[in-house]
N, C-alpha and C positions, 0 to 999 in steps of 0.2 A: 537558845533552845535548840538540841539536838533535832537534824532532819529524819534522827529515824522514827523520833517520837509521832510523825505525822505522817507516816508511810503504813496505808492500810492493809491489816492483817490478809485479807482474804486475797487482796491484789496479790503480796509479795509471795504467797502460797503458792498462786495461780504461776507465775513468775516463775519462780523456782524450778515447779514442775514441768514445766518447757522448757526451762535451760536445761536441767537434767534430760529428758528426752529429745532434747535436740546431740546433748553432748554423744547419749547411748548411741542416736542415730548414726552420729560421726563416726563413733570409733566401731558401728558395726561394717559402716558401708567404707572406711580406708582397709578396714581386715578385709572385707571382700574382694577391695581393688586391688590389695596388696597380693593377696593368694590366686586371685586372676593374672596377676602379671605374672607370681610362679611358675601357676599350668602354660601358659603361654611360653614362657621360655622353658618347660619341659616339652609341651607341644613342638616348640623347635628343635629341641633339643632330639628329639623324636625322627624329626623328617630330615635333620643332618644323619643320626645314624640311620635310617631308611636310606640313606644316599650314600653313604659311605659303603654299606652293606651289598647293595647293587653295585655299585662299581666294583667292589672286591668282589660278585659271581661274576663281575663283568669279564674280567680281569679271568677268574679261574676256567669259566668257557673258553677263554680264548688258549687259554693253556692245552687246556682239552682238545680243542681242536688241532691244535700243533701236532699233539699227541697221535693224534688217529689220523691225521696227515701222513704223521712218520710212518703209522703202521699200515696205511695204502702202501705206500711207496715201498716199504718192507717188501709185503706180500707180492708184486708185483715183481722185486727183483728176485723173491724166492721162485717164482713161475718160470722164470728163465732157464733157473738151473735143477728143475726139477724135469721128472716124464711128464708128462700130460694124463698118462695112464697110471692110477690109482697103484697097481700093480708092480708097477716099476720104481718106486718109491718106496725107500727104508727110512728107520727111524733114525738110524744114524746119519744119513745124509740132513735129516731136517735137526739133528743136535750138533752139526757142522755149520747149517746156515743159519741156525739162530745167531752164531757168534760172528757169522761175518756181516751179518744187517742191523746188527747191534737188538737185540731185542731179547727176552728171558726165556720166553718158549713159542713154540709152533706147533700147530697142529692141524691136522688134513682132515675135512668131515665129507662122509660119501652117503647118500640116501640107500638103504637099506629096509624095502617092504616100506615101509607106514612112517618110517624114522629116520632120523638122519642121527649118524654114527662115527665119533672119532676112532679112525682106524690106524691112523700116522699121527707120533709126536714126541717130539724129544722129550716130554713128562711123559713116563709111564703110568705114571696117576688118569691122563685124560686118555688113555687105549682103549677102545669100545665103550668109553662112555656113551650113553643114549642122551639124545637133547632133547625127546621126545613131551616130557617134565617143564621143558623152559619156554616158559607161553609166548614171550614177545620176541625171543631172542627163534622161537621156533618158526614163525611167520617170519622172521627176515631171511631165514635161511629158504623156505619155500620161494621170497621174491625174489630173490637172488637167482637162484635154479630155472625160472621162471626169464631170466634176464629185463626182469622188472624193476625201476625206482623203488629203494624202499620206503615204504612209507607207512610206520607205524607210531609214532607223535613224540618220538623222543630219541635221542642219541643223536649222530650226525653221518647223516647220508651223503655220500658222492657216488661218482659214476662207479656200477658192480662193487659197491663199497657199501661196509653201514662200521660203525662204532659206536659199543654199547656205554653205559654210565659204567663207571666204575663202581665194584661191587664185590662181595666175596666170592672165594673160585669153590664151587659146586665138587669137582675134585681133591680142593686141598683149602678147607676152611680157614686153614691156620693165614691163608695168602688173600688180600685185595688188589682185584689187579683192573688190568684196560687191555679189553679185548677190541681185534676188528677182523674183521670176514670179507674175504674179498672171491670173485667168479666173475668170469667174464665170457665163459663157457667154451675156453678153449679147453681145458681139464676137464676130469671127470669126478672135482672133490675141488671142496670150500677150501680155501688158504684161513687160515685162523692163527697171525699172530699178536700176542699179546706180551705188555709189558705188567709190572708189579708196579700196582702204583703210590711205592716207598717214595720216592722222588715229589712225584704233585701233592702226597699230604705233606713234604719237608716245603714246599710253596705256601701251600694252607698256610700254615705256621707263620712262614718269613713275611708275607707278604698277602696271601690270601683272604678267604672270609674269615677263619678263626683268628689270623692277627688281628683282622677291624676290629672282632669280637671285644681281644684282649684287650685292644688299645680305646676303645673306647671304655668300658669298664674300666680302665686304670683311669684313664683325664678326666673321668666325672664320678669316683668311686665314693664322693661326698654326700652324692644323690643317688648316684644312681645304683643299687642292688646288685640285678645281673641283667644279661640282656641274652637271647639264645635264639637262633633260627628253629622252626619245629618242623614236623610233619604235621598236619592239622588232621589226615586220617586218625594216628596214631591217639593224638589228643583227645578226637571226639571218639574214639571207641570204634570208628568206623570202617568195614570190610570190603576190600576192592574186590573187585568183578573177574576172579581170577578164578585159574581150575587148578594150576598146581601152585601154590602159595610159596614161597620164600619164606625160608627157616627165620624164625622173629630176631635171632638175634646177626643176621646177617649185616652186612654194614651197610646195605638200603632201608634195610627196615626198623633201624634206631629212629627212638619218635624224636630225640634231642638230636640234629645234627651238626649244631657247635653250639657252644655257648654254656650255659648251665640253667635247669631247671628247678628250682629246688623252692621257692614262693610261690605254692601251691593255695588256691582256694575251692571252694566247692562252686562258686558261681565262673569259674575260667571257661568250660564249657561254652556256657551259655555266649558270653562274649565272643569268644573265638569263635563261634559259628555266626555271631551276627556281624562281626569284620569278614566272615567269607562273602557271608549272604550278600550286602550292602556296599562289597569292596571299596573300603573304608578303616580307617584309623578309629578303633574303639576306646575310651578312656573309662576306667569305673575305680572308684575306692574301695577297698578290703582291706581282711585282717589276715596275716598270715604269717607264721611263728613271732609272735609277739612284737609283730610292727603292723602299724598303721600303713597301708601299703597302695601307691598308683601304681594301678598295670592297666599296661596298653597290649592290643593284638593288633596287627599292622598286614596285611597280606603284602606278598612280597611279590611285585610285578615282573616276573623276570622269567619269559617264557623260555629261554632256552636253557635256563638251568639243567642240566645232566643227571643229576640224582632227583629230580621230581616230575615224576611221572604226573600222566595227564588228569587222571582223579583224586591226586596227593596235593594240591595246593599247598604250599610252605607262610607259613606264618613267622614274624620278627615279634617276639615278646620281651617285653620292657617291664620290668619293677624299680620305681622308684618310690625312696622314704620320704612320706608324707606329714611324717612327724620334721624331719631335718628342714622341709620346705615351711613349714608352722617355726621350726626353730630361728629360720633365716629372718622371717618379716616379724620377729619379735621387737630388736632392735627399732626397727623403724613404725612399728606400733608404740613404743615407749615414747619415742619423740613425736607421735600422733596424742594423745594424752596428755604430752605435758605440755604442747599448742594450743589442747582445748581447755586447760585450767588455766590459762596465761589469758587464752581470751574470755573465758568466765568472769574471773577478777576483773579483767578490764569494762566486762559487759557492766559488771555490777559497780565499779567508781564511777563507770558514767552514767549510770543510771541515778546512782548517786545526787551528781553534779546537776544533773537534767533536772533532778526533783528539787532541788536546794534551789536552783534557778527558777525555777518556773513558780516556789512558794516565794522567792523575793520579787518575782515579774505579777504576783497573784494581784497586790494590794495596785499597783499600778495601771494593770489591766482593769479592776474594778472600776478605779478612781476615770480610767479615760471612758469605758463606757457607761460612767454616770452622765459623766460629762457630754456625749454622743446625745444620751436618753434626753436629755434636759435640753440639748441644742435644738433634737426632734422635734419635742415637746413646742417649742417656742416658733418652731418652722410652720409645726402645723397650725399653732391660734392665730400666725401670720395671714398663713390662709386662709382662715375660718375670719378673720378678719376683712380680709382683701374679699372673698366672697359676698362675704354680708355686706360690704362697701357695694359691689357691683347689683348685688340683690336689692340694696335701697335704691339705687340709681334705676334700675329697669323698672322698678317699682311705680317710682314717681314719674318717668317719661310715660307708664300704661296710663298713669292716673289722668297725664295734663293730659294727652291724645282723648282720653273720654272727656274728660271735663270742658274740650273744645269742641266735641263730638267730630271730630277727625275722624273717625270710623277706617278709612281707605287706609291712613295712615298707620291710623295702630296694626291694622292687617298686617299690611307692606313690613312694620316694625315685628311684630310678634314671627313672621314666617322667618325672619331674616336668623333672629334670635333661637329659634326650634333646628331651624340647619346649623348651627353654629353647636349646638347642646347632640343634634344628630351624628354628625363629624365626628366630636370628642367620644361619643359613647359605641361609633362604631370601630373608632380608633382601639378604644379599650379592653373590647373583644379579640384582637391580633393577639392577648395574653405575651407578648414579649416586649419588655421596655424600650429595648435596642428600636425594635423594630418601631413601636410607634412611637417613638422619637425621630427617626428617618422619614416615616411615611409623613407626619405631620409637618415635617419642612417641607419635603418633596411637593405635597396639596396645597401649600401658600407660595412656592416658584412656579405649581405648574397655573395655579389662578393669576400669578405676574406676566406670564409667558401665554395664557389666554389658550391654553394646551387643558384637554378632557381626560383627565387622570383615574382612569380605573383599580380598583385595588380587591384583592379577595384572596384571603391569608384563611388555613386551617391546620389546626393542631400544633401552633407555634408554641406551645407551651410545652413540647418536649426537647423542644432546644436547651434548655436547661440542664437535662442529663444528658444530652451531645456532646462529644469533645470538641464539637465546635466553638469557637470563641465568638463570643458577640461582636467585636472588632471586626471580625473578618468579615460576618456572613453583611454586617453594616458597609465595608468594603467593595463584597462584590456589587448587592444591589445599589449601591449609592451611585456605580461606574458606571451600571446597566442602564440608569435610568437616565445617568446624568448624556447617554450615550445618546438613549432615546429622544433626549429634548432636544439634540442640536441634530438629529435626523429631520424632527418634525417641526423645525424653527423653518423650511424651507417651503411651509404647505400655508396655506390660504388658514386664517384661526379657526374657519368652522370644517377642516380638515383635518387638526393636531389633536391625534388622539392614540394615550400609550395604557397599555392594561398591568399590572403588575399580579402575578399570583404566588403563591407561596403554600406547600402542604408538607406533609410529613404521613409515608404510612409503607407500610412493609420493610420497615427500618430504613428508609431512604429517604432523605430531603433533595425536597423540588422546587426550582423557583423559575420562573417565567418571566420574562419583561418582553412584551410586543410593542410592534408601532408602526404609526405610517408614518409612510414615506417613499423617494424613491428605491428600487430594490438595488442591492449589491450585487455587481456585476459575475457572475461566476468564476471568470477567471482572475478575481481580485478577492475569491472569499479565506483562499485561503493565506491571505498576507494580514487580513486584520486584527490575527492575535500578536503579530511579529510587535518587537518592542521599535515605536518610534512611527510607524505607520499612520497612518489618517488618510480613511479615503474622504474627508473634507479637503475643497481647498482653501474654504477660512473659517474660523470662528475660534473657539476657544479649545479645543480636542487636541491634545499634544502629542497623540498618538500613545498612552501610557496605560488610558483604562481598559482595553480589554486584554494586555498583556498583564497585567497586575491581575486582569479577576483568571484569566489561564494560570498565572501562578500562583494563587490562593486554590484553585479548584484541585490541581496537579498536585500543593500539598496534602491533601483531604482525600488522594486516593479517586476524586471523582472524573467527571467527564464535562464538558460543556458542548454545544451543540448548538448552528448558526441555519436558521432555515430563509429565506429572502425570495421571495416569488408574489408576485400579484400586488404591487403595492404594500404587503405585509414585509414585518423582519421582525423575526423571535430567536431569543437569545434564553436556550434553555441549559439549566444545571442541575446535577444527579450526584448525589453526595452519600455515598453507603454510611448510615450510622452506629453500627454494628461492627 
């Protein structure tokens, strides 16, 4: 007969429907793991190009500052060979020392009324230009004059020195160049020279932030979109604190300053300003020309950068395809799937096997516990036999004590016989078999041993749902007491007297065994859990029981506790059962 014909419909339903929703479970929470480990290696992938990307400003500051080193030291040698007086200075002399300090142009600025005024310079472009227009670049010129540090939160100041970001020339748009200003107030006019700065974008390029740009885009072009440094002003729409503005398409005021922008969304905003806010790495998913699209905003820690001014924060914006990162952990979804039909099949042949066994173990199992029932059966009329035997016997000895009017005697017999029925029925009430198995030996050694055996057990009937084992808990008090009779083996009989308690309540079991006797010395109390110990020097104590019931307590998580003073000694234990 086939085993499926005995395999119940509504089980195998039930069945089914958990292995299905276990499998669903599986393959939703490995896709989870699996596109968690993606983000996390685009996560890193993230904070390597956040490192990359600062070491290349790192790198191009320092460039910078060579730069405006140069053009101190320029300016300084121009001072030499110029008048000191404004006056005395042609433009031709300053288009003779441009080429011998190696630099593109020079120009002399003199304060004039309310403005300060290029009046000398080998560009006829910068002659009477007013800087009156150039907000930051016009406070350095006033600290200068001033023979003040300058100090307005960007560029790179030295002594009567400042050097502006590179930017377009205000004279000649067509040029981006790197100016530096130098006074020291021997003259009567700022030294201003500047180079073009063709050279430091051909660094950019080689070596700089736009190579990182490129080179990271080319080594991850599988994932990763584009990747682009921003103005985060520019992004968020938002207007610096300025009075004469900078033409928008100046080369400071490009919102992209490397990279490329072009994985636009309508929520970029919002993120980029909460990566300012929270200066922090932002992560969100969009859609943007027809990809599935992670972008990150990143603020870019890097105060001394030269093209970002103090209210511009720069941001690193990252797009990567989220679809390509779904494409990747497909593969390894596939072999997710076909692990969990592999263990399906196997769940189901042993379930199989399980049920085909356990219907050939059915008839046997039956067969032994008839067998079990009927051995009961025959245990108990043994009883009800052996009883009824002792029932006739007590019977007949009440009978002949009356029938000789023994009076005294049947007393003396009937008390004898009511403690005896008292005992077993108080025994009965401890509700644990363990236990009144124990306590009933223990109350016929402690009447051999002529020892007053106290006992009071409550709520022992939750030992049962305890992880305690019966074995044990028979263990420790067996040791406790057996501890106790050879304490009080040394006292006068109408002296040997041990209590035993036992409760259960706040989920914790308690057991007590006290006794007289003499008290444990203090400086010997804490050796008599030690294995092999005995502070007897004879009797039967091997030194074994209370290091046995410390390592039965210590498995069980509990505590044990030794108190000795006054002719007393109690031996308490605290067992969480819970």
């Amino acid at each position: 007969m086939s085993v499926w014909k005995h395999i119940p419909l509504k089980s195998s339903l039930v069945f089914m429907v958990i292995l299905l929703l276990m499998n669903g479970f599986y393959y939703y929470h490995a896709r989870q793991i699996l596109m968690n480990n993606e983000k996390e290696k685009t996560i890193l992938l993230l904070n390597s190009i956040i490192a990359n990307v600062e070491k290349a400003a790192a790198g191009e500051t320092y460039v910078e500052d060579l730069i405006g080193e140069k053009l101190r030291t320029a300016a300084m040698a121009v001072k030499t060979r110029l008048d000191p007086d404004i006056a005395g200075v042609t433009n031709e002399q300053l288009a003779e020392l441009k080429q011998w300090v190696g630099v593109d142009e020079i120009t002399l600025f003199v304060p004039e009324g309310d403005d300060i005024v290029g009046v000398r310079s080998s560009d006829p472009k910068d002659i009477n230009i007013s800087s009156k227009g150039w907000d930051t670049i016009f406070i350095v010129f006033l600290q200068l004059l001033r023979l003040e540090p300058v100090q307005v939160g960007m560029g790179q100041s030295l002594p009567n020195f400042w050097s502006g970001p590179i930017d377009t020339a205000t004279s000649n748009p067509e040029n981006i160049n790197k100016w530096g200003y130098y006074y020291d107030g021997t003259t009567n006019y700022i030294i201003n020279p500047y180079v073009h700065a063709t050279r430091f974008q051909q660094y950019q390029s080689a070596a700089g932030m736009k190579d990182a740009l490129q080179r990271i885009a080319q080594d991850h072009r599988q994932m990763v979109l584009e990747v682009s440094v921003m103005r985060s002003d520019k992004l968020l729409g938002r207007k610096r604190n300025e009075i004469h503005p900078a033409p928008s398409h100046w080369y400071s005021e490009r919102e992209v300053l490397f990279g490329s922008h072009s994985y636009r969304d309508a929520q970029e905003q919002y993120y980029a300003e909460m990566a300012i806010n929270e200066n922090r790495t932002v992560l969100y998913g969009t859609e943007s020309q027809g990809k599935t699209v992670m972008k990150s905003f990143s603020p870019l820690v890097v105060d001394h950068l030269k093209y970002n001014s103090q209210d511009s924060p720069l941001l690193i914006e990252i797009a990567a395809d989220y679809g390509e990162m779904e494409n990747m952990v497909q593969p390894q979804l596939r072999r997710s799937m076909l692990f969990m039909i592999v263990c399906s099949v196997l769940v189901i042949a042993i379930m199989a096997v399980i049920l085909r066994l356990l219907r050939k173990n059915k008839e046997s199992a039956l067969q032994n516990a008839q067998e079990v029932y009927v051995g009961n059966i025959e245990t108990l009329f043994q009883s009800i036999r052996e009883q009824r035997h002792d029932f006739i016997n007590h019977i007949q000895t009440i009978h002949a004590f009356l029938s000789m009017k023994r009076y005294d005697d049947l007393h003396q017999y009937t008390n004898t016989l009511v403690g005896e029925i008292r005992v077993v029925g108080e025994l009965v009430n401890i509700k644990d078999p363990a236990l009144i198995a124990l306590m009933h030996a223990k109350i016929s050694q402690a009447e051999s041993l002529h020892i007053e055996l106290e006992y009071d057990f409550q709520h022992m009937e939750q030992l049962k749902l305890s992880p305690i084992k019966a074995t044990d808990v028979v263990k420790m008090l067996c040791n406790l007491i057996d501890n106790a009779f050879d304490a009080t083996g040394e006292l006068a009989p109408e002296s040997r007297k041990i209590k035993v308690t036992g409760n259960i309540s706040n989920g914790q079991l308690h057991f007590s065994v006290s006794n007289t006797g003499p008290s444990i010395p203090s400086e010997l109390q804490h050796k008599i859990f030690e294995s092999g110990y005995s502070s007897k020097d004879t009797g039967t104590n091997s030194g074994l029981g209370l290091h046995i019931v410390k390592q039965l307590v210590s498995r069980y998580k509990g505590t044990i506790r030794m108190k000795s003073e006054d002719g007393i000694t109690d031996f308490s234990i605290y067992i969480p059962l819970l």
